[in-house]
N, C-alpha and C positions, 0 to 999 in steps of 0.2 A: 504494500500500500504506500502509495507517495504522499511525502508528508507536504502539511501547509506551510507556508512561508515562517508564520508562527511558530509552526513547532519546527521546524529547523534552527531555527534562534534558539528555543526554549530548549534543544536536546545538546547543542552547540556549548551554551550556556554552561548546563550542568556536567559537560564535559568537562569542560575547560577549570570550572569551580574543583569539582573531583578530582582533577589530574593536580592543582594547587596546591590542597588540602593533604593531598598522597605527599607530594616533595616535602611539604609540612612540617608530616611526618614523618618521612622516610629518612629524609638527608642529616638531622642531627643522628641519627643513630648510627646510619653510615659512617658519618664523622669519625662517632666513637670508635664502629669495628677500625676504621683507617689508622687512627692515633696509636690504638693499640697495637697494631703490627706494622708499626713503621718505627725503624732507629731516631734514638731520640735526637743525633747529632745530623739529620733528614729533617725532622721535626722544628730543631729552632732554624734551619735555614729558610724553611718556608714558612716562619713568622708563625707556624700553628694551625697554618691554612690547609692543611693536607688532605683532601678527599677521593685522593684517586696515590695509592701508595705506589713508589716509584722501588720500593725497596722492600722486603719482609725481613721480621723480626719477631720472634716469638718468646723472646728473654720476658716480657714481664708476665705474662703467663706460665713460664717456665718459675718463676720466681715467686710468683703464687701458691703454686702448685707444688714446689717443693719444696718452702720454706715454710710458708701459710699454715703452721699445721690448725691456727686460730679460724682460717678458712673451713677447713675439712671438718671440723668439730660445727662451726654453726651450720653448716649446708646440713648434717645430722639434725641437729635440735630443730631447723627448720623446717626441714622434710618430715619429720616425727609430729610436728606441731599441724602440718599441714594434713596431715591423712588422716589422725586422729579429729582432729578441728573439723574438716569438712565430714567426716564421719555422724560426728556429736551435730554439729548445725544442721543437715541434712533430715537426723532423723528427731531432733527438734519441730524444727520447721516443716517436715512433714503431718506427725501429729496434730500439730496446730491447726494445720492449713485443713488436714482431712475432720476434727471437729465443729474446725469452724465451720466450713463447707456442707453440713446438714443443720437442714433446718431446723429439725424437730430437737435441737440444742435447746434446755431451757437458758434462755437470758444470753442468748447469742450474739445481740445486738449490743447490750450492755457489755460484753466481753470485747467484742472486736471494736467498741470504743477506746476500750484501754490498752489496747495495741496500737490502733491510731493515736490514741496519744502522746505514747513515747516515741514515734518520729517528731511529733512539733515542739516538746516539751522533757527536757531531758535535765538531768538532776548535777550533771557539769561536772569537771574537771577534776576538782578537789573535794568534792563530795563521792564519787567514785573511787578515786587512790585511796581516801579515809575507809572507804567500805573493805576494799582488799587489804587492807594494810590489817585492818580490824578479825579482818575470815581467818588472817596468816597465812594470805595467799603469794606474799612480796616474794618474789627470787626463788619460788618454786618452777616443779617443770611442767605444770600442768597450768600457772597461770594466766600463761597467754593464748589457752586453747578455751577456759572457759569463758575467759572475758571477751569474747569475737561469736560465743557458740549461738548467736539467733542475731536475725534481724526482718523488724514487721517488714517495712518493702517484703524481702523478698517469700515472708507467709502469706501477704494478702495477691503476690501472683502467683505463687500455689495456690491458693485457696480457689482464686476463681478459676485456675484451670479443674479442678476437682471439680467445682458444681457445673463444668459440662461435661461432664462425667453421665450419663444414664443411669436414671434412681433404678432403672429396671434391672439391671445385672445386678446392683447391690441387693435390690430385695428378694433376688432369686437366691443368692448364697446363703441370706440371715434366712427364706425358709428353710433352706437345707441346713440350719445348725449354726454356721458360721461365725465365729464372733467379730465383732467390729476391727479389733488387730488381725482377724487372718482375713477379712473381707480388704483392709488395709493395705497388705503383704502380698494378696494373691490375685486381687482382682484392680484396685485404683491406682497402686504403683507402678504393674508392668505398663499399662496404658498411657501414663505420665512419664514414661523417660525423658521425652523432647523436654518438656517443664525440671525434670528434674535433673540433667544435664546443664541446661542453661543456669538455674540456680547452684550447681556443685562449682559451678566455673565461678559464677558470681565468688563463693566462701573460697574457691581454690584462689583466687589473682589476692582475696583479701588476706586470707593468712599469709601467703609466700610475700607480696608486699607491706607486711605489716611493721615497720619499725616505733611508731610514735609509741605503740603500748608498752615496747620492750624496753624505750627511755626511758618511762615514768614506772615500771614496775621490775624492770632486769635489771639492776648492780654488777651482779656476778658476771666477768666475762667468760667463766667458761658454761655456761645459759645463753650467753647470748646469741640472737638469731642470726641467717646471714645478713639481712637489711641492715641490721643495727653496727655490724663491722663495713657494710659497704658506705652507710651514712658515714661513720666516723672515718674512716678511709678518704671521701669527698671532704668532707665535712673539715680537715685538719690540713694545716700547712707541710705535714709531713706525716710519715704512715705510725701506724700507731706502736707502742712500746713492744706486743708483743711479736710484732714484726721485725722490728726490727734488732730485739733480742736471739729472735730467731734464726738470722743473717750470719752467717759467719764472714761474708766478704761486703762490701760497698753496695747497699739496696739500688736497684735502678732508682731512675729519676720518679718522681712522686706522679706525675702526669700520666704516666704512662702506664703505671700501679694502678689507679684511678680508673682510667677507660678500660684495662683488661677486666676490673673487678665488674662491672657494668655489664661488662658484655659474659661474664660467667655465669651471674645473676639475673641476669632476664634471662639467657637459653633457653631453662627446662620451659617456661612458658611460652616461650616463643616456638617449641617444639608440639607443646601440646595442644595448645589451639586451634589447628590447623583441621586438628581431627574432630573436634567437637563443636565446629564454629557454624554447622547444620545443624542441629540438634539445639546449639543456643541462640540464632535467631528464627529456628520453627517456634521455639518454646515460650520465646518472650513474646512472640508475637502474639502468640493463641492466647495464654495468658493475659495478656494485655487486654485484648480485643472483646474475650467472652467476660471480664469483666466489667 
């Protein structure tokens, strides 16, 4: 079909925007892979401008990786926090979403009030640290899995993917015996992967980028996540003590520690998205829409 005048501007357009938005995005990360494999004595001659490496170098990842052993230990506690975390949120935030999502809920409405609540109204900063600190939850290894384990967003788009769910199939199970956890388990969850996909993804990007909790509740550096050594790695004019404790000869230059650390630390997610990136825009969508 041949377009109209209009919609050749209008498709032109949202090309052009798209392809903008892509460099956007693309090219500072670019950047980073370039910085990182490129010699640093390459690096100051082109003032830092490097986006197309004229030379390779693998020294600060080499450096990382075999000195770092502060690295190796958080990508653990990270990975641990993450599988466990979206494990716990997942089947949080399922229950919720599959109660709230029947009607015959007494005081359903008054319930899913107080969930919308605490997105608008939340009890802040220093009144949360005071509650963990109080539980004795500070500097343990489970407290950064509970304090992340639910959030309403993403129960009330579960929820509304369940209530287009068919009352008919659940009421066939509950006459056959059923109980509401195996009606849960066996018949609303396999049908909800799309939704439950796109929300694991949601708890998976927030645990693996989670640094600001691990400031205000991790001391201990050997707890500490990978965010929290790659923040403080950016974050400092040079790398941190137990790096360079670690070092038995002259650490590379701090720039180039930086952008390898970066590009270690997004990988796994940049790996796993790829695969689930169906599933999480079927999921948010339907969700979205039937509610």
């Amino acid at each position: 079909m041949k377009l109209t005048r209009g919609e050749s501007v209008f498709v032109t357009t949202n090309y052009i925007l798209l392809t903008v938005i892509t460099l956007i995005i693309i090219v500072p990360f670019w950047y980073v892979i370039s910085v990182s494999v490129t010699p640093y004595h390459i690096f100051s001659e082109k003032n830092g401008l490097v986006l197309f490496p004229t030379s390779f170098s693998f020294q600060y990842y080499e450096y990382l990786l075999k000195e770092g052993s502060m690295i190796y230990n958080a990508y653990g506690i990270t990975i641990r926090n993450t599988v466990f975390g979206v494990l716990l949120a997942l089947i949080l935030t399922a229950t919720a979403a599959y109660a709230l999502a029947e009607k015959k809920l007494p005081g359903r409405r008054l319930i899913m009030l107080f969930f919308v609540f605490t997105m608008l109204f939340k009890g802040g900063m220093i009144p949360t640290y005071i509650t963990i600190k109080s539980l004795g939850l500070l500097n343990t290894d489970y407290v950064l899995i509970l304090v992340m384990a639910y959030t309403a967003f993403n129960m009330i788009i579960m929820k509304s993917f369940f209530e287009g769910i068919p009352e008919n199939l659940k009421e066939s199970a509950a006459i056959d015996g059923a109980s509401e956890l195996r009606i849960l388990w066996r018949i609303v969850l396999p049908l909800s992967m799309p939704v439950i996909a796109s929300i694991g993804l949601l708890y998976l990007v927030t645990y693996w980028n989670d640094f600001f909790n691990a400031l205000l509740y991790v001391t201990d550096w050997h707890k500490a996540p990978v965010q929290l050594v790659l923040r403080t790695i950016i974050a400092s004019s040079s790398l941190p003590p137990e790096l360079l404790e670690a070092a038995g000869t002259t650490p590379p230059p701090t720039i180039g520690i930086q952008m390898a650390a970066i590009v270690i630390v997004a990988l796994p997610m940049m790996i796993i998205y790829p695969f689930v990136q169906k599933y999480f825009e079927q999921g948010m969508l339907i969700g979205s829409v039937k509610g």
